[in-house]
PDB file as gemmi writes it, atoms N, CA and C in Angstrom:
CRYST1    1.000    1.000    1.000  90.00  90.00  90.00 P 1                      
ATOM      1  N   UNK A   1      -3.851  13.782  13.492  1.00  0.00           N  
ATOM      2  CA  UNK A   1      -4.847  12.879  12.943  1.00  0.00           C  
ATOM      3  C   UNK A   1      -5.651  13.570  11.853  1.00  0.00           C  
ATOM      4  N   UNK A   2      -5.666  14.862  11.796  1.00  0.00           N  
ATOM      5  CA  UNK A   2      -6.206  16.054  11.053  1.00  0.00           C  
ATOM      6  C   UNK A   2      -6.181  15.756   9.588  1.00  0.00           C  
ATOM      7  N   UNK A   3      -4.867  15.192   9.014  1.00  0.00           N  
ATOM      8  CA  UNK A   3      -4.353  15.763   8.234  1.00  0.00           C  
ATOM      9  C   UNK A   3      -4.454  13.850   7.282  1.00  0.00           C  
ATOM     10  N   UNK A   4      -4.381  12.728   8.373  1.00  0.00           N  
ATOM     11  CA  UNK A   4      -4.938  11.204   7.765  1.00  0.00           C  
ATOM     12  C   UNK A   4      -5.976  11.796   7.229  1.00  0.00           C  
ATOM     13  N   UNK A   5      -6.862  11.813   8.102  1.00  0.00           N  
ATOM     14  CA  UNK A   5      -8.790  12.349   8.031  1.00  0.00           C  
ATOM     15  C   UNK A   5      -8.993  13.230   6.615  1.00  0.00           C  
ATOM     16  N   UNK A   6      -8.015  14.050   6.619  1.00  0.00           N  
ATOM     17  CA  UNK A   6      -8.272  14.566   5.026  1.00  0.00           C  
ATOM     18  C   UNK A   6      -7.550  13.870   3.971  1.00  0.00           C  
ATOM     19  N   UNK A   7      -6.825  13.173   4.104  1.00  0.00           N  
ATOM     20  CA  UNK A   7      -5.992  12.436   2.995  1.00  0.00           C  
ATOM     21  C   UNK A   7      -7.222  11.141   2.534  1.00  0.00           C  
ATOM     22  N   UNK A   8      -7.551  10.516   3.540  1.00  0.00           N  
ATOM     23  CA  UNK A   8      -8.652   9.660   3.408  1.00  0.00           C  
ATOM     24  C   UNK A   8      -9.723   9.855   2.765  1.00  0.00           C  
ATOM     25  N   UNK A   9     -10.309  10.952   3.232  1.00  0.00           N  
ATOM     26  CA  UNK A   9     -11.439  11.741   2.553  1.00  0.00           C  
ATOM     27  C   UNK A   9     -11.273  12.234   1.204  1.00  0.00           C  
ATOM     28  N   UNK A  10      -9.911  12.830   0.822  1.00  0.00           N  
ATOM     29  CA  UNK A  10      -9.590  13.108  -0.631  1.00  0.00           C  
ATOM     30  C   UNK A  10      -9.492  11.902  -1.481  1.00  0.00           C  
ATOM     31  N   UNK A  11      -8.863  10.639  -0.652  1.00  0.00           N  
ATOM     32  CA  UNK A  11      -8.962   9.686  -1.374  1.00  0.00           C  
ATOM     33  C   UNK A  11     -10.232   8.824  -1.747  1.00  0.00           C  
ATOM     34  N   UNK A  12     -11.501   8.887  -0.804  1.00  0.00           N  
ATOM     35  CA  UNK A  12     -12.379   8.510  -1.509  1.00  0.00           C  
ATOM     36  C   UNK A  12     -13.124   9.536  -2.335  1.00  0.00           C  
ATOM     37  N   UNK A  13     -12.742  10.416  -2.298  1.00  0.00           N  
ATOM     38  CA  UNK A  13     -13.639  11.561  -3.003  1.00  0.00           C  
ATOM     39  C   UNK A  13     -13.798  11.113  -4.473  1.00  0.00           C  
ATOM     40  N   UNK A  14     -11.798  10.995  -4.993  1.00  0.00           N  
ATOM     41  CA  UNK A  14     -11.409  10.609  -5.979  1.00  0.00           C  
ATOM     42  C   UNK A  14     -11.780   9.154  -6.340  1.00  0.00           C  
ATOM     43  N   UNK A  15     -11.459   8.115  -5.372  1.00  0.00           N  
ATOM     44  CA  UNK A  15     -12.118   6.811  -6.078  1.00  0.00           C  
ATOM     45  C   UNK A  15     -14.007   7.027  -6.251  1.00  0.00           C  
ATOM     46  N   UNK A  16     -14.532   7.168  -5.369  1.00  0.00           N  
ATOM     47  CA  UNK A  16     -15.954   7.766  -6.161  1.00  0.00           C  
ATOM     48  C   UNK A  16     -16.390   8.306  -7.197  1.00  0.00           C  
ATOM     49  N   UNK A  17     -15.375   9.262  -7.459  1.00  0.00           N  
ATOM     50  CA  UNK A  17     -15.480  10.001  -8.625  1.00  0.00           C  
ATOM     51  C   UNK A  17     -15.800   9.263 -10.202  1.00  0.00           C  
ATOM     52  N   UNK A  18     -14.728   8.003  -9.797  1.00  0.00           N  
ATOM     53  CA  UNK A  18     -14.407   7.141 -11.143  1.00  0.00           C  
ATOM     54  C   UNK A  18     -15.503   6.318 -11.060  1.00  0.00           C  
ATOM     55  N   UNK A  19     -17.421   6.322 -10.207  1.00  0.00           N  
ATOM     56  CA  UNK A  19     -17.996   5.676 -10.453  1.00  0.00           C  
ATOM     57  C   UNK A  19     -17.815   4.183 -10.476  1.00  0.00           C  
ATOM     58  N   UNK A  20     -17.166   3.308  -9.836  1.00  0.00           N  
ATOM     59  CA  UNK A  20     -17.052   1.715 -10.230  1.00  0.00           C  
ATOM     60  C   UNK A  20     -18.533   1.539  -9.778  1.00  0.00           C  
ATOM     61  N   UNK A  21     -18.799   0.029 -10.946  1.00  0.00           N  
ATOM     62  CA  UNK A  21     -19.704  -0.539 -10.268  1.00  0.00           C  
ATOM     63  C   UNK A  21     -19.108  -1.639  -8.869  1.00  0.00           C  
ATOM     64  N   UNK A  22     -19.993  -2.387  -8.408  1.00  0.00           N  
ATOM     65  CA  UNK A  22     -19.632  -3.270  -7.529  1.00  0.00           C  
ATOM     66  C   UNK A  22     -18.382  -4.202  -7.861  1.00  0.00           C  
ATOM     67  N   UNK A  23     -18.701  -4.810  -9.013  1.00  0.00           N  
ATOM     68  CA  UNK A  23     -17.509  -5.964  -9.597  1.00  0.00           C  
ATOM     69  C   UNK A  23     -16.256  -5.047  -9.877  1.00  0.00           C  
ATOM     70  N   UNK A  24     -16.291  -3.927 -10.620  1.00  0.00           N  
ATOM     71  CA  UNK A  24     -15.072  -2.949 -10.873  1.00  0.00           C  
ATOM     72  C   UNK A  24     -14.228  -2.869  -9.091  1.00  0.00           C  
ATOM     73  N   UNK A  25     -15.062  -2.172  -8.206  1.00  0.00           N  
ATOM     74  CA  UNK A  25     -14.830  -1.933  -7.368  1.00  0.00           C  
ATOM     75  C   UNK A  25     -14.150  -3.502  -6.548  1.00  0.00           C  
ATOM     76  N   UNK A  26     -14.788  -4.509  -6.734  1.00  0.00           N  
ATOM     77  CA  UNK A  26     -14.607  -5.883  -6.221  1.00  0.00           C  
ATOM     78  C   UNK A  26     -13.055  -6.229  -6.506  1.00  0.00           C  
ATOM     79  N   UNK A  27     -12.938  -6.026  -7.710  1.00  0.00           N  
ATOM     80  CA  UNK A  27     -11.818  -6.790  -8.379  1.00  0.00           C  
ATOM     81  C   UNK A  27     -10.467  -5.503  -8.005  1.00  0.00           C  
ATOM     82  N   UNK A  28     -10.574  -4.019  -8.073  1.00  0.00           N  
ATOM     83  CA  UNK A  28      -9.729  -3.333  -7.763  1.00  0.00           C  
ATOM     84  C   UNK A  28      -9.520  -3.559  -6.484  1.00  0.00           C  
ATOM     85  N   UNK A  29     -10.312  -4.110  -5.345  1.00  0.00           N  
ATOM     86  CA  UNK A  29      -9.826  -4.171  -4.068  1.00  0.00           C  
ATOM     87  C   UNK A  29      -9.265  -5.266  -4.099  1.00  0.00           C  
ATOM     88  N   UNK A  30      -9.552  -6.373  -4.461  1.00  0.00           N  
ATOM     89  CA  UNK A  30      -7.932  -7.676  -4.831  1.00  0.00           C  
ATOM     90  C   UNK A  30      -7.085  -7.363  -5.287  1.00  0.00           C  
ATOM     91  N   UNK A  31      -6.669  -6.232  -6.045  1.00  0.00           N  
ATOM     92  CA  UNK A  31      -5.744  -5.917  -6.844  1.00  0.00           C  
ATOM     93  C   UNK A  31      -4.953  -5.309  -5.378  1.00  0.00           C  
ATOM     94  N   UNK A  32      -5.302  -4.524  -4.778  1.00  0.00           N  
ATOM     95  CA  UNK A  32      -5.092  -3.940  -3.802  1.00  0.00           C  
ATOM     96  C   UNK A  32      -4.702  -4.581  -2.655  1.00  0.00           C  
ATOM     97  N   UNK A  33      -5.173  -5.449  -2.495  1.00  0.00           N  
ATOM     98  CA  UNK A  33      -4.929  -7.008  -1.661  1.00  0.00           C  
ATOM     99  C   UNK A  33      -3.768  -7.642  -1.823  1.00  0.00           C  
ATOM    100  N   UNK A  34      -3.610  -7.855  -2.779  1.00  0.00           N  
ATOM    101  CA  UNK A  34      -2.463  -8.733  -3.262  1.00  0.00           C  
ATOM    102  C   UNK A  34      -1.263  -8.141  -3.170  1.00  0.00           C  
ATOM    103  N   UNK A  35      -0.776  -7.856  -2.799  1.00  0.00           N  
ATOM    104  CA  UNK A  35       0.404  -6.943  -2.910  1.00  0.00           C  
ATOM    105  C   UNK A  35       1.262  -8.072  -2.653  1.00  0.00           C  
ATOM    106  N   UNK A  36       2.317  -8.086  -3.342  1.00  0.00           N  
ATOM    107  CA  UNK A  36       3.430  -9.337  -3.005  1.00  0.00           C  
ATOM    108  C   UNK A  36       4.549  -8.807  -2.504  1.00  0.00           C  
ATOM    109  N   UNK A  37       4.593  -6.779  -2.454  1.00  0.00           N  
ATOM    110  CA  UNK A  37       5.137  -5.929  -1.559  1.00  0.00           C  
ATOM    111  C   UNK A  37       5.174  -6.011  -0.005  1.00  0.00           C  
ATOM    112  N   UNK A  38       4.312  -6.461  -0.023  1.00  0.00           N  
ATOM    113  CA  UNK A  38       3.839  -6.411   1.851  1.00  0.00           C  
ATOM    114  C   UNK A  38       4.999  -7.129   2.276  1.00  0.00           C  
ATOM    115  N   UNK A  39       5.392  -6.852   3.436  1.00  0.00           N  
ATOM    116  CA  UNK A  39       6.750  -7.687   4.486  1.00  0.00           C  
ATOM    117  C   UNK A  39       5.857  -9.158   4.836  1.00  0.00           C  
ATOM    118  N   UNK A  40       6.965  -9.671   4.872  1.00  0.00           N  
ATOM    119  CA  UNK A  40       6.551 -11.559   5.279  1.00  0.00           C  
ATOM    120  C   UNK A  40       6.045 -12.298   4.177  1.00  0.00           C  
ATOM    121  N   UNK A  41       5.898 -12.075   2.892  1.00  0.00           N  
ATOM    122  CA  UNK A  41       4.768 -12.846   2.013  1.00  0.00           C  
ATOM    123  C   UNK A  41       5.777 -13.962   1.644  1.00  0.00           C  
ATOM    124  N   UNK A  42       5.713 -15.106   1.604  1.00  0.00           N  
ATOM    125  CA  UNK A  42       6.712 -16.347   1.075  1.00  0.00           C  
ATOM    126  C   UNK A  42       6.796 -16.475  -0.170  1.00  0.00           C  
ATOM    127  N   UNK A  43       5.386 -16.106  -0.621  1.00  0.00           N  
ATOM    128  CA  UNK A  43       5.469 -16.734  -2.564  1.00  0.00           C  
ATOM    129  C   UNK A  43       5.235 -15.360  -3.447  1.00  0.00           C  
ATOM    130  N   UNK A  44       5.940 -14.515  -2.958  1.00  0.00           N  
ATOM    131  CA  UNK A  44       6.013 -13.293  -3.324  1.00  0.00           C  
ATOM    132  C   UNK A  44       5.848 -13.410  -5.249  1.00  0.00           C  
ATOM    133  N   UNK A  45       6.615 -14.264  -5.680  1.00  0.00           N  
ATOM    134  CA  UNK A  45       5.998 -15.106  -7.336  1.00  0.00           C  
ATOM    135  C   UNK A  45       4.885 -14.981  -7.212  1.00  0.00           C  
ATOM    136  N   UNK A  46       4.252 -15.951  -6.828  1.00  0.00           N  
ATOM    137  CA  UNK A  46       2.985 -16.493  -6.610  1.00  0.00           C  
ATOM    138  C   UNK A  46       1.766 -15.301  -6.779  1.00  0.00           C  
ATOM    139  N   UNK A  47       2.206 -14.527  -5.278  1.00  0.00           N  
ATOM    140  CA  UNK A  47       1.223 -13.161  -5.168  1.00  0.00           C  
ATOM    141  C   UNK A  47       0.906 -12.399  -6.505  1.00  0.00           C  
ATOM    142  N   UNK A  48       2.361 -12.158  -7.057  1.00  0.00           N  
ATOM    143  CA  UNK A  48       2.443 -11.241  -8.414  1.00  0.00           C  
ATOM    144  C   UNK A  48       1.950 -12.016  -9.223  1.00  0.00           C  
ATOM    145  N   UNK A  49       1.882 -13.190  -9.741  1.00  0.00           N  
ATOM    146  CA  UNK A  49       1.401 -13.440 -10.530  1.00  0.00           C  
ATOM    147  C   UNK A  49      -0.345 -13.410 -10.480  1.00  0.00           C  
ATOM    148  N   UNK A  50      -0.423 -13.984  -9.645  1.00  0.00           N  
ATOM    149  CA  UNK A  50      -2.396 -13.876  -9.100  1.00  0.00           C  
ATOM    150  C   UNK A  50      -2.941 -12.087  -9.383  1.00  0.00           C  
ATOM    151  N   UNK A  51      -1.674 -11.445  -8.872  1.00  0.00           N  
ATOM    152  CA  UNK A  51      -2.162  -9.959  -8.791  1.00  0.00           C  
ATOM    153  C   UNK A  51      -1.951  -9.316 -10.528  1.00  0.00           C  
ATOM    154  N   UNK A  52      -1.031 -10.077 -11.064  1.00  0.00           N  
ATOM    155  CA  UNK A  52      -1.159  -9.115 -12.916  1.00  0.00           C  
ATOM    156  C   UNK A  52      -2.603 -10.229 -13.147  1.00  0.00           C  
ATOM    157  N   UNK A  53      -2.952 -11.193 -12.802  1.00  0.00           N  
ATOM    158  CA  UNK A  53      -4.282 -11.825 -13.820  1.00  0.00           C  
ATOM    159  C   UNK A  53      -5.235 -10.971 -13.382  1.00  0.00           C  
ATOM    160  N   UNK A  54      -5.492 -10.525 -11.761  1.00  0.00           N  
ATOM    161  CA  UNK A  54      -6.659  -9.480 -11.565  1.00  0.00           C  
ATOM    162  C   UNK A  54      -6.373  -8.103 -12.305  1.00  0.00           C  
ATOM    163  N   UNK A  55      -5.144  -7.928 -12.573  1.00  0.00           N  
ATOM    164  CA  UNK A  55      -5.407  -6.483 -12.969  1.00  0.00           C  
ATOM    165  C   UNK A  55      -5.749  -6.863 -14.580  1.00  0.00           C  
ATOM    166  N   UNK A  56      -4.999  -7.724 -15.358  1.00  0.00           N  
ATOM    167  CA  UNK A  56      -5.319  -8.069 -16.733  1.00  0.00           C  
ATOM    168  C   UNK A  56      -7.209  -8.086 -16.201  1.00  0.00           C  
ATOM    169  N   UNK A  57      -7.727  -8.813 -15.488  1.00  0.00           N  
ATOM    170  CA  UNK A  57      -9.439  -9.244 -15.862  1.00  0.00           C  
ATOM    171  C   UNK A  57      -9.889  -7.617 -15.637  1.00  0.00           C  
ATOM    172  N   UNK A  58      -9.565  -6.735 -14.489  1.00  0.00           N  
ATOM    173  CA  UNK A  58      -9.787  -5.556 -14.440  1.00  0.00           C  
ATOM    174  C   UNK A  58     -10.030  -4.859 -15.471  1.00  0.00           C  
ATOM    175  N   UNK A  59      -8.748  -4.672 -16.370  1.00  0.00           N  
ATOM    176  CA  UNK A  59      -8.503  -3.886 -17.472  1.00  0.00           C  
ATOM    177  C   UNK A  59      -9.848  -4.414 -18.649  1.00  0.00           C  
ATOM    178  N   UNK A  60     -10.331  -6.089 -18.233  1.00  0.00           N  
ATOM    179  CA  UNK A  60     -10.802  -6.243 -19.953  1.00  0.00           C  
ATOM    180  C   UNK A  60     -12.678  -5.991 -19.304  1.00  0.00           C  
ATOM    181  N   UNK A  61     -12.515  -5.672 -17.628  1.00  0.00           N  
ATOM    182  CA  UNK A  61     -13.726  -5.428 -17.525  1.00  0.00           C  
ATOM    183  C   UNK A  61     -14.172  -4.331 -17.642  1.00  0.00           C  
ATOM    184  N   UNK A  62     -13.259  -3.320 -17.944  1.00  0.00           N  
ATOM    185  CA  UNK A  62     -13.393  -1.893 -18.061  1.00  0.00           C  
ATOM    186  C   UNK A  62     -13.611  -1.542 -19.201  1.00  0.00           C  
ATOM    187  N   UNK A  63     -12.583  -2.224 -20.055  1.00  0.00           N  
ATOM    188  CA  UNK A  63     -12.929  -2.204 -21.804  1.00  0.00           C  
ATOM    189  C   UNK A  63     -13.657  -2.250 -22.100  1.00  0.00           C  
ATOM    190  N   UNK A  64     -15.002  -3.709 -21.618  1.00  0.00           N  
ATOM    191  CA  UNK A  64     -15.735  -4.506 -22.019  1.00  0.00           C  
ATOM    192  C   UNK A  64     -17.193  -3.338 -21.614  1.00  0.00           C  
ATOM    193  N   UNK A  65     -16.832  -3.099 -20.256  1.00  0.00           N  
ATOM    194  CA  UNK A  65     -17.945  -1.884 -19.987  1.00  0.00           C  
ATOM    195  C   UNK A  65     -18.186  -0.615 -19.995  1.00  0.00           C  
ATOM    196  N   UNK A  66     -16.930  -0.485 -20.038  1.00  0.00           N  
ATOM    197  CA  UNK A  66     -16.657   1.252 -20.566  1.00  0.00           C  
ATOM    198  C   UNK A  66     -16.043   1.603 -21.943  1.00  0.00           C  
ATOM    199  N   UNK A  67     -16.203   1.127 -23.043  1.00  0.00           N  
ATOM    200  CA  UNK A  67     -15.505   1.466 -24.161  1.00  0.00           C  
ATOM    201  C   UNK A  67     -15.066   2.848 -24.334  1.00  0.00           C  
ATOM    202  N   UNK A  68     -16.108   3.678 -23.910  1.00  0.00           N  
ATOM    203  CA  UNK A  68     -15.709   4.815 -24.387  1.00  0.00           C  
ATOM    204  C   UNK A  68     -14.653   5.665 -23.657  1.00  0.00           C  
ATOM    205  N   UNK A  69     -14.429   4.797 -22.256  1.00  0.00           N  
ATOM    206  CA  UNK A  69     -13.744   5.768 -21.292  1.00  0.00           C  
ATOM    207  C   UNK A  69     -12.520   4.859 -21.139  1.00  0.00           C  
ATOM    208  N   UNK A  70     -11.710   5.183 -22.151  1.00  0.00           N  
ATOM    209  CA  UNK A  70     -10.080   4.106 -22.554  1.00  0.00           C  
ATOM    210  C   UNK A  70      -9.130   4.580 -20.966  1.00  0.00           C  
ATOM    211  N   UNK A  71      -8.937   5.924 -20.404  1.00  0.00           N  
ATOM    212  CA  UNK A  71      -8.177   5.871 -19.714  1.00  0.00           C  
ATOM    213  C   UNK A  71      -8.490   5.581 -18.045  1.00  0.00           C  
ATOM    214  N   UNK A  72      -9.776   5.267 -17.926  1.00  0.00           N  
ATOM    215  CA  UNK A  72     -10.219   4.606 -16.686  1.00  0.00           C  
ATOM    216  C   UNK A  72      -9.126   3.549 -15.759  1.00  0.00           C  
ATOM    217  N   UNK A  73      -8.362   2.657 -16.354  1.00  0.00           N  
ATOM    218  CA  UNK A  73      -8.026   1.513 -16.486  1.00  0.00           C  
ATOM    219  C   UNK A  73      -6.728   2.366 -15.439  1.00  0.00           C  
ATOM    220  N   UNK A  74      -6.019   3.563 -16.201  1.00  0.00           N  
ATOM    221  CA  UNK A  74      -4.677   4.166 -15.640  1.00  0.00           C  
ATOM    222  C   UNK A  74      -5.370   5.012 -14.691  1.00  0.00           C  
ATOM    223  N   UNK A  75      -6.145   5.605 -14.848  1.00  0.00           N  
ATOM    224  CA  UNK A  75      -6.887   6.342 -13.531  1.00  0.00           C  
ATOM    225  C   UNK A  75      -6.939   5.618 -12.187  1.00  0.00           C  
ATOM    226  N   UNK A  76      -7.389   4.695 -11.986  1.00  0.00           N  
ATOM    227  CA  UNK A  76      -7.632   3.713 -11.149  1.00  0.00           C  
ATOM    228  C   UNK A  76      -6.255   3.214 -10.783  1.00  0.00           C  
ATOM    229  N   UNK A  77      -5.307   2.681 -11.597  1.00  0.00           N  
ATOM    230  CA  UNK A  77      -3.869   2.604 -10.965  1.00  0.00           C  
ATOM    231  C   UNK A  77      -3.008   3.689 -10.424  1.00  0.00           C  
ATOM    232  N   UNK A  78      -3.837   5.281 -10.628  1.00  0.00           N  
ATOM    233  CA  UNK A  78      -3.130   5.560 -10.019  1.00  0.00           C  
ATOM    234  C   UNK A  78      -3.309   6.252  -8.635  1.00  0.00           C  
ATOM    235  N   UNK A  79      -4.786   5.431  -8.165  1.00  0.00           N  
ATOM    236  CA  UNK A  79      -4.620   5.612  -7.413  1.00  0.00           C  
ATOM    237  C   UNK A  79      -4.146   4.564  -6.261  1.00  0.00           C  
ATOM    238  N   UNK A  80      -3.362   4.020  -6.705  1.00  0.00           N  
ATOM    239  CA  UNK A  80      -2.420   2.797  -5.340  1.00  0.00           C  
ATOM    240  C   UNK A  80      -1.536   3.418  -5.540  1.00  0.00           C  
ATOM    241  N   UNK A  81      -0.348   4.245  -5.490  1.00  0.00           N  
ATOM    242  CA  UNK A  81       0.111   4.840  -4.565  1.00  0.00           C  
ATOM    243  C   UNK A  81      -0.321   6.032  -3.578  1.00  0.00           C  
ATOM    244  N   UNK A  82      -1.780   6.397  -3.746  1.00  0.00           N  
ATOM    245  CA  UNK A  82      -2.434   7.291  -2.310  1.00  0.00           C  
ATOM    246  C   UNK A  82      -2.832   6.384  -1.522  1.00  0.00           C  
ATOM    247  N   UNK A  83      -3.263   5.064  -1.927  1.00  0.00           N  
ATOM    248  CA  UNK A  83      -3.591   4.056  -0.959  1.00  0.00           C  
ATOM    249  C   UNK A  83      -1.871   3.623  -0.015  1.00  0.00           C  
ATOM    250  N   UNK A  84      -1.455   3.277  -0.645  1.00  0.00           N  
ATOM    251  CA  UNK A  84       0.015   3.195  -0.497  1.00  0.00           C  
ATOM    252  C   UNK A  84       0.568   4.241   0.963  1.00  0.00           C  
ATOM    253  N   UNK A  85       0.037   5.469   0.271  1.00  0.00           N  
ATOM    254  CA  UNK A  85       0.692   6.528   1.282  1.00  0.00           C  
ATOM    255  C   UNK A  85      -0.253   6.701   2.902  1.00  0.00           C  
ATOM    256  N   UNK A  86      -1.319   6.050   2.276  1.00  0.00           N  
ATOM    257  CA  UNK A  86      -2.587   6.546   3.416  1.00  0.00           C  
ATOM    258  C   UNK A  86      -2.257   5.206   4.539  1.00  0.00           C  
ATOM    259  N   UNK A  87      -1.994   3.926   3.796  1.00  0.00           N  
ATOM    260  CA  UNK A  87      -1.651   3.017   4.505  1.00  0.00           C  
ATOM    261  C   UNK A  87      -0.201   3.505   5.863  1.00  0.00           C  
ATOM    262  N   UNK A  88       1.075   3.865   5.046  1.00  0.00           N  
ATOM    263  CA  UNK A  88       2.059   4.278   5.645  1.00  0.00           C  
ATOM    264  C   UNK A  88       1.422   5.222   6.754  1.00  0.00           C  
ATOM    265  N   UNK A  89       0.746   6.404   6.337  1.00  0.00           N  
ATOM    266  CA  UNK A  89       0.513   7.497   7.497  1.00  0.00           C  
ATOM    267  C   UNK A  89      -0.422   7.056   8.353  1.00  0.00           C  
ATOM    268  N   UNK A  90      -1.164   6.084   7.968  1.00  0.00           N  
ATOM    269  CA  UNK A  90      -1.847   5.122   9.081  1.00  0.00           C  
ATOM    270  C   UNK A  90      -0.909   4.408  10.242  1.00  0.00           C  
ATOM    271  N   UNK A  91      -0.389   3.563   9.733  1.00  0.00           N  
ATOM    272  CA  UNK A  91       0.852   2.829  10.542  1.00  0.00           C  
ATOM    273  C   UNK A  91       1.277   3.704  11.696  1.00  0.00           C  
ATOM    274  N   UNK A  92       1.976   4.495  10.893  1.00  0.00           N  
ATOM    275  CA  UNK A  92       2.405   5.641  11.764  1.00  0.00           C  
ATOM    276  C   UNK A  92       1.604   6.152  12.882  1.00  0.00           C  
ATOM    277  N   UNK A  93       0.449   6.458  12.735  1.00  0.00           N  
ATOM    278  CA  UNK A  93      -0.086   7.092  13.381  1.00  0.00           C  
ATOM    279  C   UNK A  93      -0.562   6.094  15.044  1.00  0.00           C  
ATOM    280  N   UNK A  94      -0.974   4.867  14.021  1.00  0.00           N  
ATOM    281  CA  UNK A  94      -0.947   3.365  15.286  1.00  0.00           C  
ATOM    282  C   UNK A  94      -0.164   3.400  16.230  1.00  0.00           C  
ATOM    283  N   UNK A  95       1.152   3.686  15.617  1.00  0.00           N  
ATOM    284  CA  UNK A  95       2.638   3.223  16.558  1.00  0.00           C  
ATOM    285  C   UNK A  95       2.774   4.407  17.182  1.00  0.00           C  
ATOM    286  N   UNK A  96       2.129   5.683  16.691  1.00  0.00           N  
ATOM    287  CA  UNK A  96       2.362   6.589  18.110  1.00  0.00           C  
ATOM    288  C   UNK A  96       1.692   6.312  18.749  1.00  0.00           C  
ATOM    289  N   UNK A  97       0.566   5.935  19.328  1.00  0.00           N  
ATOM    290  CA  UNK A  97       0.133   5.261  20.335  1.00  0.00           C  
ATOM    291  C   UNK A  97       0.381   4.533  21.285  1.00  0.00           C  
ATOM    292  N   UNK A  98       1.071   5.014  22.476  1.00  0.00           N  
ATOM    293  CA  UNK A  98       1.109   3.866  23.762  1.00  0.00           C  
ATOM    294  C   UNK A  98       0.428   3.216  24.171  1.00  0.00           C  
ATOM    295  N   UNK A  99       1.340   2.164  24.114  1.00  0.00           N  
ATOM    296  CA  UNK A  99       1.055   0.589  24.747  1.00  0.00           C  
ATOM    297  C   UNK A  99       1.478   0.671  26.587  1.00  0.00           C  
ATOM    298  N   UNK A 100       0.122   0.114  26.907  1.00  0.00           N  
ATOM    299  CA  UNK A 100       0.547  -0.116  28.472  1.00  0.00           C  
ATOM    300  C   UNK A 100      -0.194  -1.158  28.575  1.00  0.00           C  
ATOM    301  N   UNK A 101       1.094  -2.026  29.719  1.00  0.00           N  
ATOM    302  CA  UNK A 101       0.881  -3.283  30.221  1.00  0.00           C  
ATOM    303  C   UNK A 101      -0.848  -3.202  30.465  1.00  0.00           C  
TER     304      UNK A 101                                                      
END                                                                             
């Protein structure tokens, strides 16, 4: 569990780092939401499309408020694949857990 606990912790270290305000932060967690990756989704279209308009409004809210800081926009994407990975080693960690009647 050692080793989630620090992956977690590195990962907010780093999203903190990038300062979002509330709405930045708001709109990257829909982005994050949406995944049309996830198992079971039906309108897997659908999802992706809803999920490029949040990241397009993302990108022009970053522009719009950060001019000066152009690579914010890729910073922030990259961090979904540590979310990605933290999710997986989460899972994992659930399902070692026994279940009793």
């Amino acid at each position: 569990m050692g080793a989630l606990l620090d992956a977690m912790f590195d990962f907010s270290e780093k999203l903190a780092a990038l300062a979002l305000d509330a709405q930045e932060l708001a709109l990257f967690m829909a982005v994050v939401l949406l995944s049309a990756e996830r198992a079971g989704i039906a309108a897997a279209e659908a999802v992706e499309a809803l999920q490029e308009t949040l990241l397009r409004a993302l990108r022009a809210l970053l522009a719009r408020r950060r001019p000066e800081d152009a690579g914010l926009f890729a910073r922030l994407l990259l961090r979904l694949p540590d979310l990605r990975s933290l999710n997986s080693q989460h899972a994992e960690k659930l399902l070692a857990f026994p279940i009793e009647p």
